[in-house]
C-alpha positions, -999 to 999 in steps of 0.1 A, spaced: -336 -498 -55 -349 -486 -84 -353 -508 -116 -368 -485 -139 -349 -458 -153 -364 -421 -152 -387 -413 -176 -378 -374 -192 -399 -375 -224 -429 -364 -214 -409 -330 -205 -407 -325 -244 -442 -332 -251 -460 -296 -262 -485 -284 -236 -521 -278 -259 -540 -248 -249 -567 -265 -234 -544 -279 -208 -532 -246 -199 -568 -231 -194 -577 -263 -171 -545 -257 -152 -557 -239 -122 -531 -247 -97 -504 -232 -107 -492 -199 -84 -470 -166 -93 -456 -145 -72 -467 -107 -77 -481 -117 -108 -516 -99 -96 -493 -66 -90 -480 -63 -121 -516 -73 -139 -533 -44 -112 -504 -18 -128 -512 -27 -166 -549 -30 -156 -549 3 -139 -522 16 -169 -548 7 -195 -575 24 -179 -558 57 -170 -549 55 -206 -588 52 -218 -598 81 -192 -571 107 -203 -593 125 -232 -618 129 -200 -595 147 -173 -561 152 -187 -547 173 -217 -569 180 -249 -561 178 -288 -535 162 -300 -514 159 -266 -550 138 -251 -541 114 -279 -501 114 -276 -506 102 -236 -539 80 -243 -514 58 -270 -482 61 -248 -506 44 -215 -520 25 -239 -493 9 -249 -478 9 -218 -506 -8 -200 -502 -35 -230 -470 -43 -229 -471 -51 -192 -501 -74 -195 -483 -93 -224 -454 -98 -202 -476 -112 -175 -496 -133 -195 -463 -147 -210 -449 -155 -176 -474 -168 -162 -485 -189 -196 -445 -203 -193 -449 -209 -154 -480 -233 -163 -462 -248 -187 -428 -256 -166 -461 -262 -135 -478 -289 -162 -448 -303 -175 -431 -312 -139 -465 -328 -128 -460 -352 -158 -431 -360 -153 -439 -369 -114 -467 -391 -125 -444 -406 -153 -417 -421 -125 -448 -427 -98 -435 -394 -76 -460 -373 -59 -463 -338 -74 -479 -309 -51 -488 -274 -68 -477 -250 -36 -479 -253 2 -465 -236 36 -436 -255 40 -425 -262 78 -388 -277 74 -357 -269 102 -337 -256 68 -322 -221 78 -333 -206 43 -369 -219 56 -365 -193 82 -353 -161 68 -385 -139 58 -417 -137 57 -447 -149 30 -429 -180 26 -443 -212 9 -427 -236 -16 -445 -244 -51 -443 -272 -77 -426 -297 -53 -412 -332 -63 -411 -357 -39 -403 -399 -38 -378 -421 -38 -349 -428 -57 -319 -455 -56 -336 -459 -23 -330 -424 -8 -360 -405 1 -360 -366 -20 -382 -342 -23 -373 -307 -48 -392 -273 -54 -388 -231 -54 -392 -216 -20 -401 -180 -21 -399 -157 10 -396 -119 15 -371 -92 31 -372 -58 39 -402 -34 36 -417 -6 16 -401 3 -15 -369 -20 -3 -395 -54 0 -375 -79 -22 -387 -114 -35 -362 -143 -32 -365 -175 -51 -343 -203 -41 -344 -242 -55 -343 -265 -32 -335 -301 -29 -340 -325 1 -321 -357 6 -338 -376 41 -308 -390 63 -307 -420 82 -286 -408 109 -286 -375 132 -263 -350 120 -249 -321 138 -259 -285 120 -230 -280 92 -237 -255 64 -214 -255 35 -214 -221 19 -205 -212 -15 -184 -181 -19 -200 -173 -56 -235 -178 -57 -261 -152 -41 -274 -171 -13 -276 -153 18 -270 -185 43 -233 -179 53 -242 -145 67 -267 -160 86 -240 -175 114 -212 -164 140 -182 -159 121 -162 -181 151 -182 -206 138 -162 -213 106 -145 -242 101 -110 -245 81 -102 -270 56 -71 -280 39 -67 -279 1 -83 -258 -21 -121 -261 -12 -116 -230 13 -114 -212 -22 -150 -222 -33 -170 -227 2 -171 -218 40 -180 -247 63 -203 -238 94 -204 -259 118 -210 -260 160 -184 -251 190 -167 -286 197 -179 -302 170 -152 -294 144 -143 -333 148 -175 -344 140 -179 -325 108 -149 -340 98 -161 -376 98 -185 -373 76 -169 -340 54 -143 -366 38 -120 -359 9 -138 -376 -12 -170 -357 -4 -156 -325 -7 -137 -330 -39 -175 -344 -51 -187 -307 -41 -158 -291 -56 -171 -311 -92 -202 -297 -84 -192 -263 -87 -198 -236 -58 -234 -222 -73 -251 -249 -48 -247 -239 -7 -257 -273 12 -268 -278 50 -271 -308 69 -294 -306 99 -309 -336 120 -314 -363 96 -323 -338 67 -298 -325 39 -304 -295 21 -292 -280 -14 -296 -246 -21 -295 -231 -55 -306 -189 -62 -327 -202 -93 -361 -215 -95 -369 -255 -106 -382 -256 -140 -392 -288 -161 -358 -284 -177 -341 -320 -187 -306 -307 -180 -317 -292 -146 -336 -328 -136 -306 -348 -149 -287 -322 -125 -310 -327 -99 -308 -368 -101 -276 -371 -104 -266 -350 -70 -290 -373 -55 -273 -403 -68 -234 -388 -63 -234 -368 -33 -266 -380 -11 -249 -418 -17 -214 -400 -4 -232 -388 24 -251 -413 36 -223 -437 36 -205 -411 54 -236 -406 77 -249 -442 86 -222 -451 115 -223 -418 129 -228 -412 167 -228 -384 188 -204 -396 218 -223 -363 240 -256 -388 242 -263 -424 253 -249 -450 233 -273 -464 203 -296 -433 203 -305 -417 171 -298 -377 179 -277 -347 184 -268 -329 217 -285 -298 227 -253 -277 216 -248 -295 181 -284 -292 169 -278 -257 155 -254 -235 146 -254 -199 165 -270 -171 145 -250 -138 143 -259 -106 161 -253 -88 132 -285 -85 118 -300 -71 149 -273 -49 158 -277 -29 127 -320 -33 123 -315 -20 160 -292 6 149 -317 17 117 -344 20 142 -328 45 170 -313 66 139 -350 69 128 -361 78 162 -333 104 172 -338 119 135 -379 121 145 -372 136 179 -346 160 165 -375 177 140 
């Protein structure tokens, strides 16, 4: 267990310049898009007087891309200036409490949201121990769609290690923007009494609505209710996952957040966890049955990519 309490102060120490120009590690996404478009904006600007309009409308357009151009690079240079900042400020406070901090990196975990996408990786990750449970906490970003409908998600994620094999349950809040409900077979769903059908759906396998139950207590859920339904959560394996459509920034109120679901609902579900055991294997062995290990995806999304695709191809052949 942990003696020492955590250390937040050195979140409200300023960042000096110096550290800022020395901080190479830090990553963000499409930032060298929108520094190419101000880039290109300033130049196009410059060149105007030289292949566009003359007189007085050459210097009208040459202010207005001017400007334009300017305005975008400040606004990249001030987001990626506060990225390094909230980058510099979480590896202190990681080396504060003796946690490892890591800048970015592929991330290979069985989460579903680790799945949806493509150009996914996870940056300014958190990981240690606390009151004995193993965590780690970052942003995962990963793309949809293509063209001018491409679309950057960011999600915040927290991971709480289990010491027991789970079966795959995902806990879906009805509010926030998260995508993972729509991920699974609707016959899937699981029913619960009281009022927590009114803030999340509960996934979880074919003949294993029993199981989920064991460990989904009461007291549990009401701790989820508390929690408010911005958070969707997953339990997979021995892993459990929070999910929240917001990055992790080197915010005190977020961390305290962040520390105190570890404490609250990682201790509720461990306890809840630690005596589980999947009657569908032999007796005293640490894992899940083929059909519990994960939850069955729904044919939705390829029903109606398939259906996008032969619409495109009947409207080709038709011309």
């Amino acid at each position: 267990m942990d003696a020492k309490p955590i250390d937040y102060s050195v979140l409200s120490r300023p960042v000096t310049l110096k550290e800022i120009w020395n901080h190479s590690t830090y990553s963000v996404p499409a930032g060298f898009t929108l520094t190419a478009t101000g880039i290109v904006a300033v130049i196009g600007g410059a060149l105007i007087p030289l292949h566009g309009p003359k007189g007085s409308l050459a210097v009208a357009y040459t202010l207005f891309w001017l400007l334009f151009g300017t305005t975008i690079l400040a606004v990249v240079a001030w987001l990626y200036i506060r990225g390094v900042k909230s980058s510099i400020r979480l590896e202190r406070f990681a080396k504060a409490n003796n946690w490892t901090f890591i800048p970015t990196m592929m991330t290979k975990e069985q989460g579903t949201i680790f799945q949806i996408g493509d150009e996914r990786h996870t940056d300014r990750i958190i990981s240690g121990q606390y009151k004995g449970r193993e965590f780690w906490f970052g942003t995962h970003y990963y793309t949809t769609g293509s063209g001018k409908n491409r679309h950057m998600h960011v999600t915040g994620v927290l991971n709480l290690a289990l010491t027991r094999a789970v079966p795959h349950v995902v806990i879906d809040g009805r509010q926030n923007r998260l995508p993972l409900g729509s991920e699974f077979d609707r016959s899937q769903q699981l029913e619960l009494e009281g009022d927590f059908n009114k803030y999340f759906k509960v996934y979880c396998p074919k003949d294993y609505e029993r199981d989920a139950l064991y460990f989904l207590t009461p007291e549990l859920m009401q701790v989820l209710v508390d929690m408010n339904d911005k958070y969707d959560v997953e339990m997979i394996d021995r892993e459990l996952y929070f999910y929240t459509p917001s990055d992790m920034r080197a915010n005190e109120e977020q961390l305290r957040n962040i520390f105190s679901m570890i404490e609250t609902v990682g201790g509720e579900v461990s306890e809840n966890t630690q005596r589980y055991q999947d009657w569908r294997v032999a007796k005293g062995l640490n894992q899940i049955a083929p059909p519990g290990m994960r939850l069955k995806r729904s044919i939705w999304p390829t029903v109606i990519a398939a259906a996008v695709v032969l619409t495109y191809l009947i409207l080709a052949f038709v011309r």
